[in-house]
C-alpha positions as CSV (number, residue, x, y, z in Angstrom):
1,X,-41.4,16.1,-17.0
2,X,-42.4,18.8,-15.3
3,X,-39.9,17.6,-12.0
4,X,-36.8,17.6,-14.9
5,X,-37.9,21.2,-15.9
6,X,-37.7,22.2,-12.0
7,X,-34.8,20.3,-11.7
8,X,-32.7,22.3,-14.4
9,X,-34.3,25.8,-13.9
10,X,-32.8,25.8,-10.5
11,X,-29.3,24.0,-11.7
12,X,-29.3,27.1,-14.0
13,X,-29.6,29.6,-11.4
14,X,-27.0,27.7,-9.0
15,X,-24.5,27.3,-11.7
16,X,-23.4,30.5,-12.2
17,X,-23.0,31.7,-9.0
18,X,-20.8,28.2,-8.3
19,X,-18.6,28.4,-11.8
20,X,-17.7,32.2,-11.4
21,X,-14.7,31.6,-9.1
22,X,-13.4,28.9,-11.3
23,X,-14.4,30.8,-14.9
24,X,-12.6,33.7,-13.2
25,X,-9.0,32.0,-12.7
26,X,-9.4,30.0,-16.2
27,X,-9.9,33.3,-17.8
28,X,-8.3,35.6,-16.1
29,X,-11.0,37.8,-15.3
30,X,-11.6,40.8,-13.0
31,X,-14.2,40.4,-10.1
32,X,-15.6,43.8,-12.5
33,X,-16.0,41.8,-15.2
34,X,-17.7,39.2,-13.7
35,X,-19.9,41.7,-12.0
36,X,-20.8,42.7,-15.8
37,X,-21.3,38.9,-16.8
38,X,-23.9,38.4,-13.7
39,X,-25.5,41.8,-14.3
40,X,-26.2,40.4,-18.2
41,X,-27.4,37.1,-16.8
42,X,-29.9,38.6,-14.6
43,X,-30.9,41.4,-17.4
44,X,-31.8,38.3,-19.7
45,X,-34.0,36.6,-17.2
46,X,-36.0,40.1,-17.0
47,X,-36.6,39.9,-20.5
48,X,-37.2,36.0,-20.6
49,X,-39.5,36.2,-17.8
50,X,-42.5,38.5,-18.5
51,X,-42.0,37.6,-22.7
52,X,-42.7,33.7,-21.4
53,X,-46.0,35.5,-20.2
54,X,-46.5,37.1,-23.0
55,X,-46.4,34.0,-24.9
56,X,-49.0,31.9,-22.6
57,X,-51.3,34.3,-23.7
58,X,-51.1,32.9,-27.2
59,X,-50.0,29.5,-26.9
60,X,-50.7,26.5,-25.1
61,X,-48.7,26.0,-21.9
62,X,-47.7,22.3,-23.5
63,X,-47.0,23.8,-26.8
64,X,-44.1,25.9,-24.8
65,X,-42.7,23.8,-22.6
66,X,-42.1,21.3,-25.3
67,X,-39.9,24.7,-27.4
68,X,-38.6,25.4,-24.3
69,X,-36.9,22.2,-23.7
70,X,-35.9,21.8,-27.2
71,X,-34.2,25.0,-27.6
72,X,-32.4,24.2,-24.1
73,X,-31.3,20.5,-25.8
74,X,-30.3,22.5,-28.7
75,X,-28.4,25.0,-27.3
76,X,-26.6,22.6,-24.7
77,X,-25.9,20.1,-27.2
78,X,-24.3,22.9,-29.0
79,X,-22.2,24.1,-26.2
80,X,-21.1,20.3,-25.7
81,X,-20.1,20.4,-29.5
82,X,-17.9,23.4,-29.9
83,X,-14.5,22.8,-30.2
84,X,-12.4,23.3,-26.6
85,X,-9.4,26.5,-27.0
86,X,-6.5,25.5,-25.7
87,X,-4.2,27.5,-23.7
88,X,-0.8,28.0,-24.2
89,X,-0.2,27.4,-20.9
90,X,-1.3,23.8,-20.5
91,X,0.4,20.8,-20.4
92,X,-2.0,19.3,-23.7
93,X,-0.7,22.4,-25.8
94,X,0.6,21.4,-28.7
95,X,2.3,24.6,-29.4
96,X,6.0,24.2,-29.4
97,X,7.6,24.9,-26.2
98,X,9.4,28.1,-27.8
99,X,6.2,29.6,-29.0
100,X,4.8,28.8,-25.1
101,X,7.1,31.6,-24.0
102,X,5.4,34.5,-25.4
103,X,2.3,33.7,-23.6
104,X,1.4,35.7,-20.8
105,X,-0.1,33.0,-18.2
C-alpha cells in the first residue's frame, strides 16, 4: 500500500506540470493564468502539508492514510463522473451548424 501511495503522490506532482500545455490550448488560457493555477496548486500543498502534521499528532498514522486514500477515490471517482462540456467547436457538437458560427474558437 504504502508503494501505491508513493506511486500516486508523485503522479500528482508530475501531472500538472505535463497537462498545462495541453489544458492551456483546450481552454484557451494565458501562460498568466496558468501561472495563477500553479501558484494555487503549490499554495494548497503548503497548507496540506504541515495540517497532515498536525493531524499525526492526534491520529494514528494508519487511521490517516486509510482517509487519505478514500477521500482521493472519492474525489477521483468524482472527477471521472462529471459530465464532459462540449465545445462548440468539435466535430461531436451537437449544436446545429448555424449556432456553431457564433462561437469564437
Amino acid at each position: 500500500m504504502l508503494v501505491v501511495s508513493a506511486l500516486i503522490m508523485i503522479l500528482n506532482e508530475t501531472v500538472l506540470s505535463v497537462a498545462l500545455p495541453q489544458l492551456m490550448g483546450d481552454f484557451s488560457v494565458s501562460a498568466a493564468t496558468v501561472q495563477w493555477l500553479t501558484t494555487g496548486f503549490m499554495l494548497t500543498m503548503a497548507v496540506v502539508i504541515p495540517t497532515t502534521g498536525f493531524l499525526l499528532q492526534r491520529f494514528s498514522t494508519r487511521t490517516l492514510f486509510t482517509a487519505a486514500m478514500i477521500l482521493f477515490i472519492a474525489g477521483t471517482a468524482l472527477a471521472a463522473a462529471a459530465p464532459a462540456s462540449r465545445s462548440c467547436c468539435s466535430p461531436a457538437s451537437s449544436r446545429p451548424v448555424a449556432r456553431r458560427s457564433s462561437c469564437r474558437c
